[in-house]
N, C-alpha and C positions, 0 to 999 in steps of 0.2 A: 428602542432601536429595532427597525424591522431585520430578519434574518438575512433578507439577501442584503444590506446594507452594514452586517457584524464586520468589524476590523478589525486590527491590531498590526501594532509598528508601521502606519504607512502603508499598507496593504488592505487593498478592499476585494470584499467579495462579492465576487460580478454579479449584479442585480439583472441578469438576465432570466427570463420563465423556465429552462431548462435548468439553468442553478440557482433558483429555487429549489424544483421541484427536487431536485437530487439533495438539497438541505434537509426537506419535508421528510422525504424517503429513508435516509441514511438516517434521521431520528429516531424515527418513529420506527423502527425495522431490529438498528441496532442498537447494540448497550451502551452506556453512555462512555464507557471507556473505549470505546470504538469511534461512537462519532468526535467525542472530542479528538482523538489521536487522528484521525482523517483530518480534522478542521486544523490543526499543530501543522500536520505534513504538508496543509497548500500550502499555510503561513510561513513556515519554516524554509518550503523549498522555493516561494515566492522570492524571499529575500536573499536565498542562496544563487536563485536565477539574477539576479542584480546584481551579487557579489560577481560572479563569472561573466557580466555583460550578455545576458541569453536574453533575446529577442523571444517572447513565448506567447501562448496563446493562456491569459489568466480563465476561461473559462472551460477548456479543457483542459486544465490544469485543474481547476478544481475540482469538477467532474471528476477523473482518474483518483483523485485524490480521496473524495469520498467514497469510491467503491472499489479500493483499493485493495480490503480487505471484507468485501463483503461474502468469498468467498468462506469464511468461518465459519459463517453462520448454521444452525441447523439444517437448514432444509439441502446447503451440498455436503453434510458429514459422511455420505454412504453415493457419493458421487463416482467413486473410485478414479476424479481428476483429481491434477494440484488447485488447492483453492484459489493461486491466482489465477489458475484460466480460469474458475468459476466465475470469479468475480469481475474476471473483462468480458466474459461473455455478456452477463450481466449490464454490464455498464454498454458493451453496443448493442445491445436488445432498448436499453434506455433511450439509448442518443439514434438512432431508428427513427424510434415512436415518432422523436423533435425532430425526424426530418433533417438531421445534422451530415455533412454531405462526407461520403466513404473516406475519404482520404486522414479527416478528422477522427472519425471515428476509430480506423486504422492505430494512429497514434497513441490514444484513450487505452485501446487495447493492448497494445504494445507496451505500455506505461505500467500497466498495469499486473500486465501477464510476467513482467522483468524485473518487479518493483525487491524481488525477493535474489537476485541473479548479479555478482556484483562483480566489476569490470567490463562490463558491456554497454549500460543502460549511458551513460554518463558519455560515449562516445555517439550516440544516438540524436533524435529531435531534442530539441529545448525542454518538451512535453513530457519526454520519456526517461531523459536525466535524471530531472527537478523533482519528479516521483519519488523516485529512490535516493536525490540527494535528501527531499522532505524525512523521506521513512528513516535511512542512515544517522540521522539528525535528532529524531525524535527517540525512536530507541535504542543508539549504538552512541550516540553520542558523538557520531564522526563530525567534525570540522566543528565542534564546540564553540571555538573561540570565534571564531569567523564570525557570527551574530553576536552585537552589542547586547552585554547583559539587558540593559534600559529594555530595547527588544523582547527578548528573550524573555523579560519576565513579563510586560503586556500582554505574550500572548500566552502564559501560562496564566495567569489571574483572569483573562479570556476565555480559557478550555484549561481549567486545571488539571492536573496529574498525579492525585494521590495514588502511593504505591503502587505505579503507573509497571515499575519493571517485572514487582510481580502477578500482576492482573494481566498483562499482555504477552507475558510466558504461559498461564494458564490458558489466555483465549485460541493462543498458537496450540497450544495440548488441546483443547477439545474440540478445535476445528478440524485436525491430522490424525487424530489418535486410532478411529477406526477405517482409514486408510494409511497403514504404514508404507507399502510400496510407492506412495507418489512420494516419499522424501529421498530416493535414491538419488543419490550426488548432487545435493542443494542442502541449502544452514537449514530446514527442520528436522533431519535427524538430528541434531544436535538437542532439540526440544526432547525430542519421544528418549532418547538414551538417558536424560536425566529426569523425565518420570515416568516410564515404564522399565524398571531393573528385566523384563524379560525380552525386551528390545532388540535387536538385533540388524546394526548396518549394513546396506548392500555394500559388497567391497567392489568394487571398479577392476582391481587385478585381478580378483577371484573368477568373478563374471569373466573374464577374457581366457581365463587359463581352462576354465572349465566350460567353458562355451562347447558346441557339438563339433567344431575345425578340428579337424586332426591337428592343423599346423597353422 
């Protein structure tokens, strides 16, 4: 089965040269618990975009989907951004190259840069939702039921997930770990508080009461 032709549940993956090449990319670059867990969150939020009737574009969808998290990687640990703008930057530096037209690419980044940001994205493009309904899905286990086991286990015997919860709390730990200021009011403080004991949350009140305003 060639790569851009892998499925699961009724769901294909767009055999377009652009998704290819982001297949080839997101392989070969990251760890396999990466690429599988990108390959889970198209399929996942594929089928979640059907569940909610969303009209979407399945090839920037999968795009976004694969470099979702490509901001973890080594080379943005000492970026001093959050790794999802790493990783949307990333993914419109890609869809550029193909010549893929601004408005699309807009959304890819949008998707991407929000995938971590929740009650926003879901009210957004089709694109930008279905990201983060994919990610929600994959590791939070949000709307569980909502995809037919039958589903559900295709595309895990597809892109398996051994000790998926704790490999993906680690990749989240040493993607963030030597920038702890970009977890200010977003879910990865919640990572670095439970493995670095010297951690220390920005408080949102604090910041305002101590801010330089007199008043």
């Amino acid at each position: 089965m060639g790569i851009d032709r892998a499925g699961a549940a009724n769901v294909d993956v767009p055999a377009t040269k652009p998704a290819r090449e982001a297949t080839e990319l997101i392989r070969d670059t990251t760890s396999e618990l990466i690429y599988h867990h990108s390959r889970r969150v198209y399929f996942f939020g594929s089928l979640q975009g059907r569940n909610r009737g969303l009209s979407f574009d399945p090839e920037l969808l999968y795009i976004a989907a694969m470099f979702h998290d490509v901001g973890l990687g080594d080379t943005f640990r000492d970026s001093g951004r959050r790794f999802e703008v790493d990783g949307a930057d990333e993914a419109r530096r890609f869809l550029r190259a193909h010549g893929i037209p601004e408005d699309s690419v807009r959304r890819v980044w949008t998707a991407i840069a929000l995938h971590t940001t929740p009650g926003i994205p879901e009210f957004m493009e089709p694109e930008v939702a279905l990201v983060t309904a994919g990610v929600e899905y994959d590791v939070l286990g949000i709307g569980y039921d909502a995809i037919p086991e039958a589903d559900r286990a295709e595309i895990v015997a597809l892109h398996p997930r051994p000790d998926f919860k704790h490999g993906i709390l680690q990749a989240f730990h040493d993607g963030i770990r030597r920038k702890p200021e970009t977890t200010f009011g977003n879910v990865k403080a919640d990572v670095l508080e439970h493995f670095e004991p010297d951690f220390q949350r920005g408080d949102f009140v604090r910041t305002i009461l101590e801010s330089p305003w007199k008043e």
